[in-house]
C-alpha positions in Angstrom: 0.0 0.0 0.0 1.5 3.2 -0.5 0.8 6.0 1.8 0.0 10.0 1.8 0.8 11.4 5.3 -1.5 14.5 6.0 -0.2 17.1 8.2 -2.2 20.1 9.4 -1.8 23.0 11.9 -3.9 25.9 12.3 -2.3 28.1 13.9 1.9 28.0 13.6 2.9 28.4 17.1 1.1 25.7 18.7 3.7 23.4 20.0 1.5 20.4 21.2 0.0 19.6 17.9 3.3 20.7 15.9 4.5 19.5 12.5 7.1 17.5 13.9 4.8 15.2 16.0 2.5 14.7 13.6 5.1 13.9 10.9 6.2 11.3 13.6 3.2 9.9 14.7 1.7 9.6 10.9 5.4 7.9 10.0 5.6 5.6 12.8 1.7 4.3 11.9 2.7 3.7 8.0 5.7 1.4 9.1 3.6 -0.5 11.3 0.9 -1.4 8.7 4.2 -2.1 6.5 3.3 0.7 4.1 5.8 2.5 1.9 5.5 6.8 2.2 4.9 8.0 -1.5 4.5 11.8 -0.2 4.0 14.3 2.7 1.0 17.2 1.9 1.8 19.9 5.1 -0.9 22.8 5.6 0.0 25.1 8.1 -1.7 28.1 9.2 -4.9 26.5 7.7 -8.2 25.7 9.3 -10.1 22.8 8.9 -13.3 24.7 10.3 -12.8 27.4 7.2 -11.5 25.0 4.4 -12.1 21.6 3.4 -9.4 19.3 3.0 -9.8 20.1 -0.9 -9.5 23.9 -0.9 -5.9 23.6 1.2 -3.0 24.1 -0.5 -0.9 21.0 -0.8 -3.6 18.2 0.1 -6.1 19.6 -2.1 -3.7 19.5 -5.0 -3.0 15.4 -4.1 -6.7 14.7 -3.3 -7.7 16.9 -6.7 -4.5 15.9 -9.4 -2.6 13.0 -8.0 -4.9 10.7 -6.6 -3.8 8.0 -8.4 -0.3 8.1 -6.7 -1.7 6.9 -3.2 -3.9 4.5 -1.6 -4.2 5.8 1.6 -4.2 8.8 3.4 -3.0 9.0 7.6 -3.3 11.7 9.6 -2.8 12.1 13.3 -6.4 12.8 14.5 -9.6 13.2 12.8 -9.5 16.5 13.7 -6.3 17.2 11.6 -8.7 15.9 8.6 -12.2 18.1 9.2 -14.4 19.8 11.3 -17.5 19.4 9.7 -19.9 17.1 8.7 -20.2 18.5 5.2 -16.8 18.3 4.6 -16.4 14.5 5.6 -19.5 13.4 3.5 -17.4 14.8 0.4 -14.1 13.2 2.1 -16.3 10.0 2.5 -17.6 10.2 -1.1 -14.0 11.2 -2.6 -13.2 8.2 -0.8 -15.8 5.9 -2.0 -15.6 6.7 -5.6 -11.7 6.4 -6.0 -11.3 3.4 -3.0 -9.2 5.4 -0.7 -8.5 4.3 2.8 -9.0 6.5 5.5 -6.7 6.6 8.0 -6.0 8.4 12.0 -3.0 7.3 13.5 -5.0 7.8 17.1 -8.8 7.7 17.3 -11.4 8.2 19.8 -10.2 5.0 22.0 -6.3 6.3 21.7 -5.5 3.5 18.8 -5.4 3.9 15.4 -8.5 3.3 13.0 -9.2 3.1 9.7 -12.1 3.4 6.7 -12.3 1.5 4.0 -15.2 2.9 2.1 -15.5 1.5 -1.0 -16.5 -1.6 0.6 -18.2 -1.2 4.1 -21.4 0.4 4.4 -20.8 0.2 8.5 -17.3 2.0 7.8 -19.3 4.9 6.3 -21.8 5.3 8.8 -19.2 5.5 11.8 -17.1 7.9 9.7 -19.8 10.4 9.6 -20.4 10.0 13.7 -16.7 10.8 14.3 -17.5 13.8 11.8 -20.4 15.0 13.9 -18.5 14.5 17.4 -15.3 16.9 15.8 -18.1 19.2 14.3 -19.8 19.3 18.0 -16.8 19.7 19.4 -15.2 22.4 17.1 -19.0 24.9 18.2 -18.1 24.0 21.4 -14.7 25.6 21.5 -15.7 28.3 19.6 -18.6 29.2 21.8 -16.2 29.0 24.7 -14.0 31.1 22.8 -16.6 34.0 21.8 -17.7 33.9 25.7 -14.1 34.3 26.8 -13.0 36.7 25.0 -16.9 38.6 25.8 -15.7 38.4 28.8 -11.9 39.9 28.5 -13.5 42.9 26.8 -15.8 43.7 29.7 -13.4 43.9 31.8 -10.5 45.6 29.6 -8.3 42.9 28.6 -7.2 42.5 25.5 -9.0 39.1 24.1 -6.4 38.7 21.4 -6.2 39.0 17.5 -5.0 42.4 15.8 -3.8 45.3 18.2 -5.1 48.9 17.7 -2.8 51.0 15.8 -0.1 53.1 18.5 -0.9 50.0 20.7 0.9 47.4 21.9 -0.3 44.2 23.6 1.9 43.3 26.9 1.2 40.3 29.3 1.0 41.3 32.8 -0.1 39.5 36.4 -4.3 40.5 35.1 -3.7 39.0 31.3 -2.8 41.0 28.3 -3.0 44.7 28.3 -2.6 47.8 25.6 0.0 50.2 26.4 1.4 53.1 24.1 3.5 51.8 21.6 7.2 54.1 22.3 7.1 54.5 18.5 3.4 54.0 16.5 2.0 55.9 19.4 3.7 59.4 18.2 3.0 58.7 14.5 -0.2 58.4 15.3 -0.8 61.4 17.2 1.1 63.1 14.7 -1.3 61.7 11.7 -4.3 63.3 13.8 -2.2 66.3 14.0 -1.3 67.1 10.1 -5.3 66.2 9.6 -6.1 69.2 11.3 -3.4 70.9 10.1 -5.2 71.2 6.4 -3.6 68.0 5.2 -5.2 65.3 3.3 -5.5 62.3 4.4 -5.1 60.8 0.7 -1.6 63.0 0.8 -0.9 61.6 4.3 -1.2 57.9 3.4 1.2 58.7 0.2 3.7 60.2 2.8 3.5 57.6 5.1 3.7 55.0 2.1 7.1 56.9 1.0 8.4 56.8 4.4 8.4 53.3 4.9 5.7 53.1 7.9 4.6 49.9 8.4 0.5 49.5 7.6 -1.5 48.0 10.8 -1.3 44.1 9.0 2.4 44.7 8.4 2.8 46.1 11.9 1.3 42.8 13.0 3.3 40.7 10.7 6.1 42.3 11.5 5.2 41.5 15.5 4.3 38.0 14.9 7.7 36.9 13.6 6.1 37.0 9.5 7.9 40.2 7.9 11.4 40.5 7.1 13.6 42.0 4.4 13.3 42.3 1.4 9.5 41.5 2.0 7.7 44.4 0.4 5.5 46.7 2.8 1.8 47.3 1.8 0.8 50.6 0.7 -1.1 52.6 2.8 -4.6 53.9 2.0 -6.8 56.3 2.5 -9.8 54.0 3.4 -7.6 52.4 5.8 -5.8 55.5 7.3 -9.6 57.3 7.8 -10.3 53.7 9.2 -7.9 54.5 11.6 -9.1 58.1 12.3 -12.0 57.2 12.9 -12.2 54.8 15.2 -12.6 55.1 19.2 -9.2 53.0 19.7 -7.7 56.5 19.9 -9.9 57.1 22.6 -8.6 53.9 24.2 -12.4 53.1 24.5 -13.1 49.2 24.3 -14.9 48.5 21.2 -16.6 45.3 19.2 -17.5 45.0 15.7 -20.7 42.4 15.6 -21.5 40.3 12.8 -18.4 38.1 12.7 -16.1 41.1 12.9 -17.9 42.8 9.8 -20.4 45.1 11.6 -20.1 48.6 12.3 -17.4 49.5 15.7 -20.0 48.8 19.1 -18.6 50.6 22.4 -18.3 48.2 24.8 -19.3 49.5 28.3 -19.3 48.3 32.0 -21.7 48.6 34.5 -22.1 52.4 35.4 -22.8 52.7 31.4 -19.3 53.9 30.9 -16.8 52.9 28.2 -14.4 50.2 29.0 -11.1 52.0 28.7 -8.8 49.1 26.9 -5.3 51.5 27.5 -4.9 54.9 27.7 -6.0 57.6 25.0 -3.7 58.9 22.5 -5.5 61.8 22.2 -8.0 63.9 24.3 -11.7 63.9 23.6 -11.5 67.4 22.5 -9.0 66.4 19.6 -11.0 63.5 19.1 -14.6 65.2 18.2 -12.5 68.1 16.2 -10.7 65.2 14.1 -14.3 64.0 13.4 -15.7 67.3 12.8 -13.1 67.6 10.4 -13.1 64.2 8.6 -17.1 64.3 8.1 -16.8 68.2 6.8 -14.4 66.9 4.1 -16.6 63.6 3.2 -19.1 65.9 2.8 -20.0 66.2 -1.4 -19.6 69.6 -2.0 -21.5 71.5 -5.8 -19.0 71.3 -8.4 -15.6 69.7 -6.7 -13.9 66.6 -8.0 -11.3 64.6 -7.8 -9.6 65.6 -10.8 -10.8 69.3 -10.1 -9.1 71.7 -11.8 -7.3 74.4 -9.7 -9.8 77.4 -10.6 -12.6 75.7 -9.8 -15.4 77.8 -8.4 -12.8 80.3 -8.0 -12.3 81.8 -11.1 -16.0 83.4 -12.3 -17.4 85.3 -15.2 -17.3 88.8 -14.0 -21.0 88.9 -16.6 -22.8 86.8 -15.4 -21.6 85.6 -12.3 -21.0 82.0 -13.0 -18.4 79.1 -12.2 -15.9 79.2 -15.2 -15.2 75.7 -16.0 -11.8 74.3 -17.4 -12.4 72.5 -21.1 -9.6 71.5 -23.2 -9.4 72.2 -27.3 -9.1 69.9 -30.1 -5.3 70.9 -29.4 -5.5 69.5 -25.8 -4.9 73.2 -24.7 -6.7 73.6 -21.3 -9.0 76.7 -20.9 -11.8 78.1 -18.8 -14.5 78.9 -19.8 -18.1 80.5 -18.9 -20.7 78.3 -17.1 -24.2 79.7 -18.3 -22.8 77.8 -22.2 -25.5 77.7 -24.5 -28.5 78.4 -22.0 -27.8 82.2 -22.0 -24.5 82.8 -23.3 -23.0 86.3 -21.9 -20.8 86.8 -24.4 -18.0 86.4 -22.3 -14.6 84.7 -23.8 -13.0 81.9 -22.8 -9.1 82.3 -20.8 -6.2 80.4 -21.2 -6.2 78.0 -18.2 -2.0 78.3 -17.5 -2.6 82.1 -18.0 -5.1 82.7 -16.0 -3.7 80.1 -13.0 -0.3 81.7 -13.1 -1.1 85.5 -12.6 -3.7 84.1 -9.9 -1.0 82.3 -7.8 1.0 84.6 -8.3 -0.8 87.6 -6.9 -2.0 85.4 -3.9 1.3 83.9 -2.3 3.0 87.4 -3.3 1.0 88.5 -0.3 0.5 85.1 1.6 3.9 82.9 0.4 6.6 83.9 3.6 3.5 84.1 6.2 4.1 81.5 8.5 1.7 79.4 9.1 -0.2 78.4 12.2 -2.8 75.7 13.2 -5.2 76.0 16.2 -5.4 74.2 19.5 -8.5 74.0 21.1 -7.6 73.4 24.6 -10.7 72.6 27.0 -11.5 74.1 29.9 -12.4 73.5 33.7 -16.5 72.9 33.0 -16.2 69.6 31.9 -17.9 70.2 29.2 -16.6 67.0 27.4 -17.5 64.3 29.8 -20.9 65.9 29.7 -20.7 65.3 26.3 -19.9 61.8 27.0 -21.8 61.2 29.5 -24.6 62.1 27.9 -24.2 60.3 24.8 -23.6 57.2 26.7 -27.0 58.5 28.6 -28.6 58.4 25.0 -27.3 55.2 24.0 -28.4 53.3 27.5 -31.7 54.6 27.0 -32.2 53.3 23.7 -31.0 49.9 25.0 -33.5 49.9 27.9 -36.2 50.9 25.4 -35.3 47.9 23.3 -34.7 45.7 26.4 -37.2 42.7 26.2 -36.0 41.1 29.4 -36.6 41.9 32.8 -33.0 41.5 33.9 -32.0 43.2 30.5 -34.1 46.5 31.7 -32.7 46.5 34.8 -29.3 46.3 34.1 -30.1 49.1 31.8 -31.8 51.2 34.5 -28.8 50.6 36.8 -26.8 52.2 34.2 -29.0 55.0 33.7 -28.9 56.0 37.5 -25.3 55.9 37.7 -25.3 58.4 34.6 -27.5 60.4 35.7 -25.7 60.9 39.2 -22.6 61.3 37.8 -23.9 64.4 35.2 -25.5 65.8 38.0 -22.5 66.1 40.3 -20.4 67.6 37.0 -23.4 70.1 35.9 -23.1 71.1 39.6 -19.4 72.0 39.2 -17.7 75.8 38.3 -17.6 76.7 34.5 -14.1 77.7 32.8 -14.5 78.3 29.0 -12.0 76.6 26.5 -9.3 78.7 25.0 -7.6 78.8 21.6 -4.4 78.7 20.7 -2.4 79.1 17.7 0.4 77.3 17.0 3.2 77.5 14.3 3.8 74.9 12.4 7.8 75.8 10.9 6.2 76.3 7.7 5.3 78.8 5.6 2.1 79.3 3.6 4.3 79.3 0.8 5.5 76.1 1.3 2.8 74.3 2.6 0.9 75.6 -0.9 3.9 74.0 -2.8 3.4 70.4 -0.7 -0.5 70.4 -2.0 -1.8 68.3 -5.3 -4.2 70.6 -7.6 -7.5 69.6 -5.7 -6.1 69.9 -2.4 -5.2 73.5 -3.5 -8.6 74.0 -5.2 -10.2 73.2 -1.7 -7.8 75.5 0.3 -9.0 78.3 -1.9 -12.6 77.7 -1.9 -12.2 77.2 1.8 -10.0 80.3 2.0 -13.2 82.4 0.7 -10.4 83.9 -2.5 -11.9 84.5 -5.8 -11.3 86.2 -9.2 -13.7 87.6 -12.0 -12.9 87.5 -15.4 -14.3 89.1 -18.5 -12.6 89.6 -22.2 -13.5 93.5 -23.2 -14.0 93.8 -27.0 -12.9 96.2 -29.0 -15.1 99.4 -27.8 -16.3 98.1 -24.6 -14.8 98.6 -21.5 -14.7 97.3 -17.8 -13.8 98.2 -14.6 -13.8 98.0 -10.6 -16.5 99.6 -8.5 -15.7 100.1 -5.0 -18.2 102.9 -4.3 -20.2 101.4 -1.3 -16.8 100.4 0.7 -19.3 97.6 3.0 -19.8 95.4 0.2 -17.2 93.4 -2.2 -16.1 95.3 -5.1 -17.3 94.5 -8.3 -16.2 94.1 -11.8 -18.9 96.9 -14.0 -18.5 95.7 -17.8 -20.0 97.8 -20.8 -19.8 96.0 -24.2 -19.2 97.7 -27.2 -22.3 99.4 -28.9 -21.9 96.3 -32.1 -21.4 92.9 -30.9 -18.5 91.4 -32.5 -18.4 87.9 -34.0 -18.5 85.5 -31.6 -15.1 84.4 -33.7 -13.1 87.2 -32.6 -10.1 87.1 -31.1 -9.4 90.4 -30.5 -10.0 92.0 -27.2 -8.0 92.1 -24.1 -8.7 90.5 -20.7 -9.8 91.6 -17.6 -9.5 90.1 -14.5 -10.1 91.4 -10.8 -9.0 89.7 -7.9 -10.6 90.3 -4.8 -8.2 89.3 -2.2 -9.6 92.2 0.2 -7.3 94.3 2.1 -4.4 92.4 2.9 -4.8 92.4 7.3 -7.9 91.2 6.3 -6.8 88.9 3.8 -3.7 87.7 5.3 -6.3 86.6 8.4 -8.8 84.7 6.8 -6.6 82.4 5.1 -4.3 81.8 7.8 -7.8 80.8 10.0 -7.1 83.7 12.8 -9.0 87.1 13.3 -7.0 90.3 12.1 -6.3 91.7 15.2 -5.0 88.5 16.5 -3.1 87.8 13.4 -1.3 91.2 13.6 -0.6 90.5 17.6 1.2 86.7 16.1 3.1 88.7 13.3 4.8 91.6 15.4 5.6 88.6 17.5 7.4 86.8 14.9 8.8 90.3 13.8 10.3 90.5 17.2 12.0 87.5 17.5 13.1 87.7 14.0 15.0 91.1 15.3 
């Protein structure tokens, strides 16, 4: 008889059911029965509970393409074979229809067995007991499992699996615990940081590609012993960096994802209602519910921006009629812009050379704004507690909705426990002095200047539309004429064109442009795109001016 020894392992580090012992025990059972050892098919890291002993790599390619090399397959337990009784009624029939023998080197009694299908009806039925005994047996451990870790994550423990990003699990005398990873802990906090800087979080996961930092499932390859030079690192994302971002982990909150890991992130919370704290925060509240603010105003779809948005995009407007001038390309490929209101009621305005019109614009701008430095804000809270409130009453929200849904007696009073607990707790804060929060402005090292220069084009179109900078363009024919009127110094000047008494042909290419720019006066300017009033702006730059002297 010749012999196929079957060697599985689900997870790699678990030593009693290693390779080696297998290999030894499925060796030592083919000499007995005086059987010569054609072949060795080794799956490891591979889970009988998930694949059937056709899907794994190396079996499935002797069970699938070289059957007829073998007579018999051996494997250490049944439980090395499968898990389920689907997938031992199609071992069973595989069996049966190309007269295999089944072999476990140790069965149920502690000797070995074997099935010989093709012959023995009896064979057959006990094969499919031992396949619902493993099956019962592999629910079992995974209930235990599920309940176990439900358990770890009630009281803060870290049940196992992937660790948060800027986390590290640690063993310690209570189980395994999240502390601050030394080194992922200050990238992340400095991700969060450029976010609400201005940046992108599409530029930040290209920087953070660039520079070599490890993705989360690299992180935890690279933990686990599985990464090493010259392995290639995964690219980051933006998906998976606003994944990231937006997740309570940076809260150091507890949290579950329900349906097998696939539902949205659940707060997990103890008995007062509170969130089960899993490590401590790598940011404050306060930075966390600005970095959301921030993240949900940028996913929101705003009229007329794209992707591939050019960089005058609702900046640049027809000083005629008032509307968007929209960047078109010639049967040349020569980019232009040119008026929105088209062939629905043309203005009679001409279209501008896209480079042209770009250049002088960026120009003007960072001739005032380019060596400004540039400063971010920091919202620091203050004494009233205002955040926990917060908290507290969101988690007051979220209890309630429980109780309402509670269908149990002991669920609705567990709920109402909670609720008391909160409701003590926002009484004794609502009862305590009120500071307000501050603001302050921070530089960054950077100028405005430069920062504009680390931008793509629509990250540049949005800090312009953001900025609240514009520019009107009309081309004045030959005997019209246009100008600025700044007459009613309350309201935003405005571009006043008179056409010429003949219309010319809409061919014509005469006529020079006009453009005004209405950048404001520059105090004024210089504050709202730097993000700080004028007074205070003036206040930071005769401070800057200072220690520049």
């Amino acid at each position: 008889m010749r012999a196929l020894l079957a060697i599985r392992l689900s997870v790699l580090t678990d030593e009693t059911t290693s390779p080696e012992r297998q290999l030894a025990w499925t060796s030592e059972e083919a000499e007995r029965r005086g059987w010569s050892i054609v072949g060795q098919a080794v799956d490891l890291d591979v889970s009988a509970t998930k694949t059937s002993p056709f899907e794994r790599p190396n079996l499935g390619k002797w069970l699938n393409e070289r059957a007829h090399e073998f007579d018999a397959v051996i494997w250490w337990k049944q439980d090395r074979a499968v898990r389920s009784m689907a997938d031992m009624a199609e071992l069973a029939k595989w069996a049966k229809q190309n007269r295999k023998v089944l072999v476990f080197a140790e069965g149920p009694s502690g000797g070995p067995i074997s099935f010989d299908l093709s012959s023995d009806i009896v064979a057959e039925l006990i094969f499919m007991i031992f396949a619902f005994a493993a099956q019962m047996e592999a629910q079992s451990i995974s209930d235990r499992t599920t309940d176990a870790k439900k358990y770890m994550r009630r009281i803060g423990r870290h049940p196992g699996g992937s660790v948060p990003y800027g986390y590290v699990a640690v063993a310690t005398s209570s189980g395994w615990r999240l502390v601050r990873d030394p080194v992922y802990a200050s990238i992340t906090q400095d991700i969060v940081n450029r976010v609400l800087a201005g940046h992108s979080v599409r530029s930040l996961a290209r920087d953070l590609t660039l520079q070599g930092i490890p993705t989360p499932k690299d992180l935890q390859r690279m933990r686990n012993g599985k990464w090493h030079p010259p392995m290639a690192l995964r690219q980051w994302s933006a998906a998976g960096l606003t994944e990231i971002l937006r997740s309570r982990n940076l809260l150091g909150q507890q949290t579950f994802k329900g349906g097998d890991g696939r539902g949205p992130e659940e707060i997990v919370r103890g008995d007062d209602g509170m969130p089960v704290m899993r490590g401590e925060p790598l940011i404050s509240r306060a930075t966390w519910d600005q970095l959301q603010e921030t993240l949900s105003g940028r996913a929101t779809k705003k009229s007329g921006s794209r992707a591939n948005g050019s960089l005058l995009l609702r900046v640049l407007f027809c000083a005629i009629c008032d509307q968007p001038m929209h960047e078109n390309r010639n049967s040349r490929g020569e980019r232009y812009y040119k008026c929105a209101s088209g062939r629905l009621f043309p203005c009679g305005n001409r279209s501008v050379q896209a480079d042209y019109a770009e250049t002088l614009f960026v120009r003007n701008l960072f001739g005032l704004l380019g060596d400004l430095p540039r400063f971010i804000e920091r919202r620091l809270p203050g004494e009233d507690h205002t955040e926990e409130l917060k908290e507290l009453q969101a988690n007051y929200e979220a209890v309630s909705v429980q109780l309402a849904s509670a269908r149990s007696s002991a669920a609705r009073a567990a709920a109402q426990r909670n609720l008391d607990a909160l409701d003590a707790r926002i009484v004794a804060l609502e009862a305590l002095p009120v500071v307000p929060p501050r603001t302050e402005w921070t530089p960054t090292g950077e100028t405005w200047g430069e920062y504009w220069e680390s931008l793509d084009v629509p990250e540049k179109n949005s800090f312009l539309r953001s900025s609240g900078v514009s520019m009107s363009y009309v081309k004045v024919m030959p005997g019209g004429r246009a100008w600025v009127d700044a007459s009613d110094p309350s309201a935003v000047p405005q571009v006043v064109y008179e056409p010429p008494a003949v219309a010319p042909s809409s061919r014509s290419r005469q006529g020079e442009p006009f453009f005004h720019m209405h950048f404001g006066i520059f105090p004024e300017l210089a504050a709202k795109a730097v993000g700080v009033p004028g007074q205070t702006l003036s206040g930071m730059l005769d401070a800057v001016a200072r220690v520049e002297e």
